[in-house]
Residue frames as qw, qx, qy, qz and C-alpha x, y, z in Angstrom:
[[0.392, -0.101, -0.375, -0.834, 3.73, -89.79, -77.56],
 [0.092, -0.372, -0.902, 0.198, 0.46, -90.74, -75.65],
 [0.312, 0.311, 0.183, -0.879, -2.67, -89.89, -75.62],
 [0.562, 0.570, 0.574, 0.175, -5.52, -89.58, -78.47],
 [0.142, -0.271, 0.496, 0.813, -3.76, -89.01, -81.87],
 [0.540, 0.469, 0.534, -0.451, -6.95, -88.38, -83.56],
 [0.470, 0.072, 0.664, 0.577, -7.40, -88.90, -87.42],
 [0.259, 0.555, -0.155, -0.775, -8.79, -85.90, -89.82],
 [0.572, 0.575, 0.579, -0.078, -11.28, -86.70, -92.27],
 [0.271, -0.272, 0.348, 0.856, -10.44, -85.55, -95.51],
 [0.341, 0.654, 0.461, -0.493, -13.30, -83.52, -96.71],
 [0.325, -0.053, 0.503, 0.799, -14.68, -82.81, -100.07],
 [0.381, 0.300, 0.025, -0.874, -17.00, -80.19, -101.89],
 [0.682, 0.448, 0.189, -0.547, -19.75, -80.91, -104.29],
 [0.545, 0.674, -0.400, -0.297, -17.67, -81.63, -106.80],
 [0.853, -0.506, 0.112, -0.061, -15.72, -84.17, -104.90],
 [0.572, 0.574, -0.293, 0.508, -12.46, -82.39, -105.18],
 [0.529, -0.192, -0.489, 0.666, -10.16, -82.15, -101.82],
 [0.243, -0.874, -0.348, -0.238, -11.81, -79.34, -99.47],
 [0.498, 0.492, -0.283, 0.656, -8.53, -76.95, -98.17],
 [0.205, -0.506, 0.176, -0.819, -10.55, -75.01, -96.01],
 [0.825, -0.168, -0.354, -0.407, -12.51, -77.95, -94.78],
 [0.856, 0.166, -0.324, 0.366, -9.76, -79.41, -93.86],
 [0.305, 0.442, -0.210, 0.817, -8.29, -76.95, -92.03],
 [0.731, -0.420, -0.021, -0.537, -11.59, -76.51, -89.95],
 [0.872, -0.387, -0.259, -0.151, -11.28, -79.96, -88.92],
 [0.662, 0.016, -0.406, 0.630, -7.76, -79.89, -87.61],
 [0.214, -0.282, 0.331, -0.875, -8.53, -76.65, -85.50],
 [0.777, -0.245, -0.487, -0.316, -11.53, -78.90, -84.63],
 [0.752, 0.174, -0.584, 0.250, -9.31, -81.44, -83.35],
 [0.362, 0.409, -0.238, 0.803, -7.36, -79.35, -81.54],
 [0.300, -0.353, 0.277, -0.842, -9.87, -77.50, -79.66],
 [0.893, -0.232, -0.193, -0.335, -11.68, -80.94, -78.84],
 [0.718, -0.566, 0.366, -0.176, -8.47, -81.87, -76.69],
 [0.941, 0.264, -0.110, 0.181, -6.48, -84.34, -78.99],
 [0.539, -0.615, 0.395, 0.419, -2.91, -85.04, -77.86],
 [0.288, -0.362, 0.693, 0.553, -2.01, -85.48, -81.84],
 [0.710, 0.554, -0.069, -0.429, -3.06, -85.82, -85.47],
 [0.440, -0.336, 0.775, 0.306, -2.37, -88.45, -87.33],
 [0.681, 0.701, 0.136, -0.163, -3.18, -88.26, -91.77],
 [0.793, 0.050, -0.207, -0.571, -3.92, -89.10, -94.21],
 [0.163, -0.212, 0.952, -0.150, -4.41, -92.78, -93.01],
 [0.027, 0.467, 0.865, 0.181, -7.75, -95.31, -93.45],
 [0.125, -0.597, -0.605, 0.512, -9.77, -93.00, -91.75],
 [0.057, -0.636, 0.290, 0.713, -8.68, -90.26, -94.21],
 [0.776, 0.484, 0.376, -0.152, -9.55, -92.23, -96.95],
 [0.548, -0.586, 0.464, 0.376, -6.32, -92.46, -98.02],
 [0.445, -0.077, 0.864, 0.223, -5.92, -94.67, -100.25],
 [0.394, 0.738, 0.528, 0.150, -8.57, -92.79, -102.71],
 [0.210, 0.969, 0.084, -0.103, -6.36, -89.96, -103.28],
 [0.696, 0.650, -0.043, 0.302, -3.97, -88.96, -105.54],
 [0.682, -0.148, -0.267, 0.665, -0.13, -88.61, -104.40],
 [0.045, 0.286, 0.013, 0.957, -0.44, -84.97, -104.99],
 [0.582, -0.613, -0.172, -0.506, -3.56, -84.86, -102.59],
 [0.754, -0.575, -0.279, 0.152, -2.27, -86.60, -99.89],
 [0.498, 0.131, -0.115, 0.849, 1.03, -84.35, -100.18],
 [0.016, -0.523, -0.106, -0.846, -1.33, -81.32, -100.16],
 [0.567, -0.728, -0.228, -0.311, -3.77, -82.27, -97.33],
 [0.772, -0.395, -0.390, 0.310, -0.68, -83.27, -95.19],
 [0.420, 0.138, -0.160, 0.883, 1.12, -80.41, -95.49],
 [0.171, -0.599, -0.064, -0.780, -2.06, -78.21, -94.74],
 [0.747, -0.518, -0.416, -0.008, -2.75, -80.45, -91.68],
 [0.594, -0.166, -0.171, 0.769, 1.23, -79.69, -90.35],
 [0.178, 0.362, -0.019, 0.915, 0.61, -75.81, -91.08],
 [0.536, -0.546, -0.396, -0.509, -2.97, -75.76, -89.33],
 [0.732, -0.535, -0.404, 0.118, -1.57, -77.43, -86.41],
 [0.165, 0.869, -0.060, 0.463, 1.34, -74.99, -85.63],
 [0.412, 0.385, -0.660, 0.496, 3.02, -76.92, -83.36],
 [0.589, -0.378, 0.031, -0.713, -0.28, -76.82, -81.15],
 [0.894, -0.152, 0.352, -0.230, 0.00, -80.34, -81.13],
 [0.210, -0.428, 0.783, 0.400, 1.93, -83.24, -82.67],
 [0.457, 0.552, -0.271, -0.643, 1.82, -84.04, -86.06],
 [0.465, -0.244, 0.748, 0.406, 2.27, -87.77, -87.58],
 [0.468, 0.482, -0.286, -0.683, 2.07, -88.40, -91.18],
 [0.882, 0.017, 0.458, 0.111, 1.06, -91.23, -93.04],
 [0.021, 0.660, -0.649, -0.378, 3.64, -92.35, -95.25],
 [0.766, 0.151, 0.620, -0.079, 2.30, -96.20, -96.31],
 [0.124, 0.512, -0.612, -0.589, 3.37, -96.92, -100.24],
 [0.891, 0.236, 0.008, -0.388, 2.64, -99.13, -102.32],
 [0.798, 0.373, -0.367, 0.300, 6.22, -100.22, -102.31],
 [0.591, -0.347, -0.147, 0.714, 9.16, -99.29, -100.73],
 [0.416, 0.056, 0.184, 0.889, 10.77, -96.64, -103.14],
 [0.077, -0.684, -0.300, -0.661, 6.83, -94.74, -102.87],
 [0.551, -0.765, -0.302, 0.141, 6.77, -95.12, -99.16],
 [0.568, -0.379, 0.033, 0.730, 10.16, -93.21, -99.05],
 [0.261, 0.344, 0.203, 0.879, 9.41, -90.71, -101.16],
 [0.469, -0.734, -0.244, -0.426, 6.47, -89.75, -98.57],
 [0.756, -0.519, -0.159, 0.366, 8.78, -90.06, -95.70],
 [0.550, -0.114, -0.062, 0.825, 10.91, -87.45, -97.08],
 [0.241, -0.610, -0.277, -0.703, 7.99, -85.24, -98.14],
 [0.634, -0.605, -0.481, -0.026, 7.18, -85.64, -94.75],
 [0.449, -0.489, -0.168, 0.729, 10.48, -84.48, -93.03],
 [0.172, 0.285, 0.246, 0.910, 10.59, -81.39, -95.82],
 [0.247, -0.584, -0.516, -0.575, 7.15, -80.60, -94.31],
 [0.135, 0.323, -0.696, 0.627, 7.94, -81.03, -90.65],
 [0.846, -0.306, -0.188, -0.396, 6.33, -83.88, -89.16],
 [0.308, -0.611, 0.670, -0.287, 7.04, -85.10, -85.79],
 [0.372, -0.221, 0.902, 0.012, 6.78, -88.53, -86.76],
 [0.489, 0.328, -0.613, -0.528, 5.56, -90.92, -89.67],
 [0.583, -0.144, 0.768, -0.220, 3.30, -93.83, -89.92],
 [0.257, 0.416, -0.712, -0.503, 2.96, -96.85, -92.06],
 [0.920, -0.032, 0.146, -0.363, 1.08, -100.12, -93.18],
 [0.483, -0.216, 0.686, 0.499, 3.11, -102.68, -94.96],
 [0.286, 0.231, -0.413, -0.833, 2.11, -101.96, -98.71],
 [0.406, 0.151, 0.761, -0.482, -1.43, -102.30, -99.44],
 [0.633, 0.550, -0.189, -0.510, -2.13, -102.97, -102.93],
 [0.564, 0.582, -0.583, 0.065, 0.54, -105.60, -103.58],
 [0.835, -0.507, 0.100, -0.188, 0.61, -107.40, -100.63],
 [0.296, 0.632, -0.662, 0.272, 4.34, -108.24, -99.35],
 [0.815, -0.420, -0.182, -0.355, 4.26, -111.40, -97.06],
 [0.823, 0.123, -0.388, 0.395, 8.09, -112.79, -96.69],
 [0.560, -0.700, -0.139, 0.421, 9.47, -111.34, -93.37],
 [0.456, -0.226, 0.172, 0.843, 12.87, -110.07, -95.16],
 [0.052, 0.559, 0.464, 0.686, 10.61, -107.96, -97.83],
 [0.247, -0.825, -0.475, -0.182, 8.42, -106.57, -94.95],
 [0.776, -0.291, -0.018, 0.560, 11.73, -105.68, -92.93],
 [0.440, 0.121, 0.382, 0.804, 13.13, -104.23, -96.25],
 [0.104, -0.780, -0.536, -0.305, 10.14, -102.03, -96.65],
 [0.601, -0.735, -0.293, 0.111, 10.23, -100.75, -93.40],
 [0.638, -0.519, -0.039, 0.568, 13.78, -99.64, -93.51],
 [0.326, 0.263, 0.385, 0.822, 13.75, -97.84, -96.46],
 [0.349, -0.889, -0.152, -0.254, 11.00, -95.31, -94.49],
 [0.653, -0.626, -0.043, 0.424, 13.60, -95.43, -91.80],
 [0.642, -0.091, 0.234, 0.724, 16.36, -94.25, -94.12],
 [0.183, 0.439, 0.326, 0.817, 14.38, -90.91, -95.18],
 [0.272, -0.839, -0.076, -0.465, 13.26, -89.85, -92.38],
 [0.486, 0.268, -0.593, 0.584, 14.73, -89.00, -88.82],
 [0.422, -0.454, 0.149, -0.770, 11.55, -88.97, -86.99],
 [0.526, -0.016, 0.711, -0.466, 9.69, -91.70, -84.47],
 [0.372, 0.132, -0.759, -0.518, 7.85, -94.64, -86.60],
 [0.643, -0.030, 0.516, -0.566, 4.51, -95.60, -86.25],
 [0.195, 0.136, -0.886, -0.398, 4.12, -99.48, -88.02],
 [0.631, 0.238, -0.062, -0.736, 0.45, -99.59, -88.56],
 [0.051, -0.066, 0.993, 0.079, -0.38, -103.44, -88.38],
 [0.594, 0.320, 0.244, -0.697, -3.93, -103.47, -90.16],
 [0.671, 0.233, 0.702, -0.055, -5.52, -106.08, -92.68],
 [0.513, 0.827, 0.060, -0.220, -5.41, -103.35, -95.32],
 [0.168, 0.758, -0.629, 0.019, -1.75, -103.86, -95.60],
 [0.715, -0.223, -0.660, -0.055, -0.62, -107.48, -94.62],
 [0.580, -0.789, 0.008, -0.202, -0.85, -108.17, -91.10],
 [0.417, 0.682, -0.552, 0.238, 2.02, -108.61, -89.38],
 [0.795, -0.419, -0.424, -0.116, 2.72, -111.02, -86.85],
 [0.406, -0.904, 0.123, -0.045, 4.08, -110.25, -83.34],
 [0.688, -0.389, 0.338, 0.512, 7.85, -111.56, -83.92],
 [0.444, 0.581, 0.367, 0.576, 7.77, -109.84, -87.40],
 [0.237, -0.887, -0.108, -0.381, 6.60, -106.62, -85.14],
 [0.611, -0.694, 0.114, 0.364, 9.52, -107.18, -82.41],
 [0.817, 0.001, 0.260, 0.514, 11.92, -107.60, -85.19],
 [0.190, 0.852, 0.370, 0.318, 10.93, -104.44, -86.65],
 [0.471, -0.881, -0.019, -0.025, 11.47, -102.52, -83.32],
 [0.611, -0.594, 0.404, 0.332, 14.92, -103.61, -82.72],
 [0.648, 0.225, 0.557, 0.468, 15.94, -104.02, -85.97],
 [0.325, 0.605, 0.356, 0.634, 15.08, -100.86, -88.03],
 [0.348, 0.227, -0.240, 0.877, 16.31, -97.70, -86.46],
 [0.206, -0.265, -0.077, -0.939, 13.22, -95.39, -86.22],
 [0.572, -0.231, -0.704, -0.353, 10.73, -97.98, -85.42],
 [0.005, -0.093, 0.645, -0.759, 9.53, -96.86, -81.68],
 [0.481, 0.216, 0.471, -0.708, 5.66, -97.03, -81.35],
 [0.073, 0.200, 0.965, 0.153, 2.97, -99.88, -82.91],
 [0.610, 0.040, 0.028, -0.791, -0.80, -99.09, -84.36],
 [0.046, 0.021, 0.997, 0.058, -1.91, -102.52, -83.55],
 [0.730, 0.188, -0.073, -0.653, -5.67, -103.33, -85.29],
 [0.437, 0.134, -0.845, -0.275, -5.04, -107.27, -85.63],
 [0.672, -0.466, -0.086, -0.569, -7.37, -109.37, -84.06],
 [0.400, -0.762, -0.510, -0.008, -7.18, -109.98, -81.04],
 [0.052, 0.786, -0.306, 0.535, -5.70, -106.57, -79.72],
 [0.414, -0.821, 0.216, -0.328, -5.48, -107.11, -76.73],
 [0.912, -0.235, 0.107, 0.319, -3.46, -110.19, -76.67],
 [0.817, 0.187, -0.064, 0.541, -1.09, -108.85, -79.31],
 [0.048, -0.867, 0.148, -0.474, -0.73, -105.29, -77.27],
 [0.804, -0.568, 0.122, -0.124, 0.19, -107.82, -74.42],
 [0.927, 0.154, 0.206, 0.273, 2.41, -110.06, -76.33],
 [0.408, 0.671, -0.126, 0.606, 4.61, -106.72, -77.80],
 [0.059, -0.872, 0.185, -0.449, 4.97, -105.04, -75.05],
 [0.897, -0.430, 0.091, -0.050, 5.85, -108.15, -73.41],
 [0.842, -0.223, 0.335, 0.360, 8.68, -108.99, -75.70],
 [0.552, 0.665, 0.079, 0.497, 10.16, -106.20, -78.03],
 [0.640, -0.188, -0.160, 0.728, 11.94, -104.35, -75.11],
 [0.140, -0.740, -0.287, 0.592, 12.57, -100.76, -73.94],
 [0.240, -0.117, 0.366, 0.891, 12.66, -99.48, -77.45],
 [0.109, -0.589, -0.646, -0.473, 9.10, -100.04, -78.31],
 [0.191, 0.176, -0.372, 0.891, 8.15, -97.00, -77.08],
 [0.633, 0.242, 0.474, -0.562, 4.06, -97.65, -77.14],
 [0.167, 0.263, 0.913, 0.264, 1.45, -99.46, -78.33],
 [0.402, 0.203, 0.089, -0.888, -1.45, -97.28, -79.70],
 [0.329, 0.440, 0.800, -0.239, -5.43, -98.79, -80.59],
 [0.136, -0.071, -0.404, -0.902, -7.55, -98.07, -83.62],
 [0.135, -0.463, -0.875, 0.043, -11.21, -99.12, -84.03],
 [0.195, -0.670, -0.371, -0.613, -12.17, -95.95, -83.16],
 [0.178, -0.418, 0.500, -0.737, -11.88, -96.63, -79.86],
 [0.736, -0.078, -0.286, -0.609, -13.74, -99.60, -79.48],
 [0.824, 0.092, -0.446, 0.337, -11.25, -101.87, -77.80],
 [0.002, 0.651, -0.420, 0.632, -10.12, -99.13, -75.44],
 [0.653, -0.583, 0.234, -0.423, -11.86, -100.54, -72.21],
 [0.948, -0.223, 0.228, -0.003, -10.02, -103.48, -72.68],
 [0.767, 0.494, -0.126, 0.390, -6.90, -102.25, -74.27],
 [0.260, -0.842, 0.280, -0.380, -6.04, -99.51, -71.42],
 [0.711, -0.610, 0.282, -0.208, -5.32, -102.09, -68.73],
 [0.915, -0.101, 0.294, 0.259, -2.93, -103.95, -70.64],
 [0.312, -0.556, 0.255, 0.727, -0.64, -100.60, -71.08],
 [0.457, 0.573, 0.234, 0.638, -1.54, -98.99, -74.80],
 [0.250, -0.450, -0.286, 0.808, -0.41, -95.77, -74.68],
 [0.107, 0.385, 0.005, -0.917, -2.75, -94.36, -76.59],
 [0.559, 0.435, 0.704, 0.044, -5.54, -94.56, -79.64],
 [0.178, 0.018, 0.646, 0.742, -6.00, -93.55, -83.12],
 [0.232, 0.549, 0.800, -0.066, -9.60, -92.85, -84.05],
 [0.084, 0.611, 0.377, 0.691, -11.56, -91.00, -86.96],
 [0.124, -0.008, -0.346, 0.930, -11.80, -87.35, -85.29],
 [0.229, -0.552, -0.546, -0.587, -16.05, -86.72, -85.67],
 [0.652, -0.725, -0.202, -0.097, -16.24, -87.29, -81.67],
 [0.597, 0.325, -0.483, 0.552, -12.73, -86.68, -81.03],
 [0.355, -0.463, 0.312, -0.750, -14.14, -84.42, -77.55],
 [0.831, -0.317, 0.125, -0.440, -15.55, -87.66, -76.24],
 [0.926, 0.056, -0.333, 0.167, -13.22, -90.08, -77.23],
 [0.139, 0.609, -0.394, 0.674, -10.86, -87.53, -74.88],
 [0.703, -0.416, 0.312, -0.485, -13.32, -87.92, -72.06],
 [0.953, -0.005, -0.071, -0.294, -12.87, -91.49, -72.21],
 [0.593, 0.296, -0.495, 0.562, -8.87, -91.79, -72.57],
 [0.089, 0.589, -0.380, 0.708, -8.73, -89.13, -69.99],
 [0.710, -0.445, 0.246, -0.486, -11.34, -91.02, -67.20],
 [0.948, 0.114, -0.243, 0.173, -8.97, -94.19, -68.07],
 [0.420, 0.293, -0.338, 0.790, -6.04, -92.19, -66.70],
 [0.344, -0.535, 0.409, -0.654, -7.53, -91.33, -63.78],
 [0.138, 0.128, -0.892, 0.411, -8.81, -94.64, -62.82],
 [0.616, 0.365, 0.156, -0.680, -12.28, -93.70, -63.43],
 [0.043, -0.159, -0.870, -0.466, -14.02, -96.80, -64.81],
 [0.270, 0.487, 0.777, -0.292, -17.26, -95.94, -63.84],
 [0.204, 0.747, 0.018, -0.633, -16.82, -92.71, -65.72],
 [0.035, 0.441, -0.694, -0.569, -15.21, -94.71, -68.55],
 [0.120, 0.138, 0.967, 0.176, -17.60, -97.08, -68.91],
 [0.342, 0.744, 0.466, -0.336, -20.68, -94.83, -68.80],
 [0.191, 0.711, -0.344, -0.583, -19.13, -92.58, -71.35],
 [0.152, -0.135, 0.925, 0.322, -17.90, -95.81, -73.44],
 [0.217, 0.367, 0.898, 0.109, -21.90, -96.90, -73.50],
 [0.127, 0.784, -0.083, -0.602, -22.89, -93.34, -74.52],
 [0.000, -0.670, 0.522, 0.529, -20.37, -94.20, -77.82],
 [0.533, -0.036, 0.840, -0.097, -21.59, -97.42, -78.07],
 [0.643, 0.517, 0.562, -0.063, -24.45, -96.89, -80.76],
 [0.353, 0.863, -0.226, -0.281, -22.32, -94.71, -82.85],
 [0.281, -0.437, 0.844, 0.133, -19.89, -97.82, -83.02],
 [0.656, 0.297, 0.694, -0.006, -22.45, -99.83, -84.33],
 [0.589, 0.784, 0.109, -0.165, -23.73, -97.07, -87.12],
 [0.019, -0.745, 0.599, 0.294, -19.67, -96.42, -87.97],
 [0.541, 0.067, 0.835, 0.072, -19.52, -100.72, -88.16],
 [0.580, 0.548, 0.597, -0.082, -22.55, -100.53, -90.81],
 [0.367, 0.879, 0.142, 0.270, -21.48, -97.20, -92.70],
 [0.657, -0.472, 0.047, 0.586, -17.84, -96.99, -92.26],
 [0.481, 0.281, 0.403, 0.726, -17.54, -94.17, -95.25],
 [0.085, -0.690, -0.389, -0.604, -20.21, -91.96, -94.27],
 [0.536, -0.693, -0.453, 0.164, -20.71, -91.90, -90.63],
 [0.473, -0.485, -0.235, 0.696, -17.89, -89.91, -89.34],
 [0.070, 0.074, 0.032, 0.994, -18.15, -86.54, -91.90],
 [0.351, -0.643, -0.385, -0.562, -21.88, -86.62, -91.83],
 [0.560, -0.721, -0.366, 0.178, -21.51, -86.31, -87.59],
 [0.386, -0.242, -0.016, 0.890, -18.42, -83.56, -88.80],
 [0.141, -0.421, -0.481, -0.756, -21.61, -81.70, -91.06],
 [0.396, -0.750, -0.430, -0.310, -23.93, -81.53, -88.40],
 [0.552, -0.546, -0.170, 0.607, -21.18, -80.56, -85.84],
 [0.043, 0.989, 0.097, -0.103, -20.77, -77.74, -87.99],
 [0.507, -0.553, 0.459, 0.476, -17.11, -78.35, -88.82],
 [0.272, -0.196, 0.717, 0.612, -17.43, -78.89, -92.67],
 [0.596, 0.220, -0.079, -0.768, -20.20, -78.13, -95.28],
 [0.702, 0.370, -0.420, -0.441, -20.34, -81.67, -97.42],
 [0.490, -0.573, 0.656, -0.035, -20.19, -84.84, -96.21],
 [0.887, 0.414, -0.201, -0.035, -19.36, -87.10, -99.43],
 [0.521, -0.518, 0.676, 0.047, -17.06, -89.55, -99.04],
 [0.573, 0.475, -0.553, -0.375, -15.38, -91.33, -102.16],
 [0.072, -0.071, 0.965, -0.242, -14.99, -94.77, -100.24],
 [0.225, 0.408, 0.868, -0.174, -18.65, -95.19, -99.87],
 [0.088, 0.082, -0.309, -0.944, -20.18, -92.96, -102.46],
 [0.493, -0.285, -0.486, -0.663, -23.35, -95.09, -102.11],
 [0.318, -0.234, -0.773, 0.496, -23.75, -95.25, -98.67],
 [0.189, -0.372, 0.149, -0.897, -26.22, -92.69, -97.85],
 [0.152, 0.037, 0.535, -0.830, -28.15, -92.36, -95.02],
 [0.024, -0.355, -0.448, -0.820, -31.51, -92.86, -95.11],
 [0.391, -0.621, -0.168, -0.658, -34.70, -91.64, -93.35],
 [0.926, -0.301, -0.219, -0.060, -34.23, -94.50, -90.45],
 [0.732, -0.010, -0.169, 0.660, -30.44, -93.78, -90.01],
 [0.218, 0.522, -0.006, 0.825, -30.71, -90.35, -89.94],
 [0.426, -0.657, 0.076, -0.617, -33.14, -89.92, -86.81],
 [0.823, -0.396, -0.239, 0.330, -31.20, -93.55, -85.28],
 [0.519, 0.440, -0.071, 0.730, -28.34, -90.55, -86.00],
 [0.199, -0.655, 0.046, -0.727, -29.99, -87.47, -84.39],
 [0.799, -0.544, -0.101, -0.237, -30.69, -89.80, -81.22],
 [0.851, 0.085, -0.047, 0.516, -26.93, -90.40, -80.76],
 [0.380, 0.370, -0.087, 0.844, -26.00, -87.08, -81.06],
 [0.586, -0.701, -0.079, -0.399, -29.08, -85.95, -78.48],
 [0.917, -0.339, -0.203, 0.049, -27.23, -88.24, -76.17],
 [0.816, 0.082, -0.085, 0.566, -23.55, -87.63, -76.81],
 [0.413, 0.543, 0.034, 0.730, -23.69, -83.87, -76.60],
 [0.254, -0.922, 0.251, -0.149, -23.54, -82.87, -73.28],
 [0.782, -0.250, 0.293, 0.490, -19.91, -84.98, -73.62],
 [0.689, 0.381, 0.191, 0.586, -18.93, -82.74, -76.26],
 [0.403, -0.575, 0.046, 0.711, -16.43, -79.69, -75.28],
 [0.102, -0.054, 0.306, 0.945, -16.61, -78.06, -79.12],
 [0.297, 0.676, 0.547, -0.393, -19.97, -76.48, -80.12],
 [0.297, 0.748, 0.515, 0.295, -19.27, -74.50, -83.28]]
């Protein structure tokens, strides 16, 4: 797996009940904006605000939507063990090509053998590829905890590394966990890329609003095109900043005006709105970004 595994927003109506159709949109989005992969419900997805029975439903409509168009991972993160495994086997029953995880993120687990233990109990219910999601929402994990993982727990083949500093600890794994780790993938959005590429991730993670540009940008890294990566990159720049300031709101309100979804409420930041001043720093961003963008509507 390489590439950008882009993340689906999970969209809701008026009412601010799960949007099916909405949802569905954006993963044909995706899709037609070039992503090598989908990867939900996860932060980005706002996860972590919806009910097991939502995140069962949205994943399974993601896996049908995509149709094998593209690969599928699911998140699978628990609040324990015994819930992460029951989403790892929803997961294979649904048919996802692989499963990712935080360490639980409510309860915080900090002793190595617990985080381990965690970890293998996903392993033991599914029989796909593990992604082990090392973010702050969950605890963090440190980079022998993250080899031990690899070689230790069956499934464990590919890293979402978000601790700070990436780029050392994308160095530092790939230096010492051996030919099982199979990549290192980048979140942020993509914000780290220019300086995560050259030190071998194979790939990024990022909320899907620009997924068409954040393509352009993997894809002029793989060629060797930094000028092209670095003009595009400062192109993306101010939408990094607004995402920074209004991480709850930014990415469906730029999937509303792309025309991918009707409503952009977002239970995570329910009083974030926009106002007059953000909205035309907004429209000037999107003046800018859209002859980079490959879907139109």
């Amino acid at each position: 797996m390489r590439g950008v595994y882009t993340i689906p927003s999970t969209p809701f109506d008026e009412r601010g009940q799960l949007d099916q159709e909405g949802l569905r949109r954006i993963v044909d989005f995706c899709v037609a904006c070039g992503a090598h992969g989908l990867v939900y419900p996860v932060n980005a997805s706002e996860f972590t605000t919806l009910s097991d029975q939502e995140r069962l439903t949205g994943s399974r409509i993601v896996v049908e939507q995509a149709a094998g168009r593209i690969p599928v991972v699911i998140g699978v993160a628990g609040v324990c063990a015994e819930h992460a495994a029951m989403f790892g086997r929803e997961a294979m029953a649904m048919g996802a090509d692989a499963v990712i995880a935080m360490s639980p993120y409510i309860r915080k687990i900090t002793d190595e053998g617990s985080q381990i233990a965690y970890f293998r109990s996903i392993s033991d219910a599914v029989n796909v590829p593990i992604f082990v999601q090392n973010h702050s929402v969950g605890s963090e994990l440190s980079v022998p905890t993250l080899v031990r993982l690899v070689r230790e727990v069956e499934h464990v083949e590919y890293i979402k590394e978000e601790t700070m500093p990436t780029t050392h600890q994308i160095s530092r794994l790939l230096e010492m966990a051996g030919p099982k780790l199979k990549g290192v993938f980048g979140g942020a959005g993509g914000r780290y890329l220019l300086l995560e590429h050259p030190r071998g991730c194979a790939g990024q993670m990022p909320g899907c609003h620009v997924t068409d540009v954040v393509v352009r940008l993997w894809n002029a890294l793989e060629a060797g095109d930094l000028p092209e990566a670095k003009r595009v990159y400062g192109l993306m720049a101010p939408l990094f900043a607004m995402e920074t300031m209004y991480p709850g709101t930014i990415y469906k309100e730029v999937l509303r005006r792309r025309g991918v979804i009707r409503h952009a409420g977002s239970r995570n930041a329910p009083a974030q709105r926009l106002d007059e001043q953000d909205h035309r720093a907004l429209d000037d961003i999107l003046a800018d970004l859209e002859p980079l963008f490959t879907y139109h509507g």
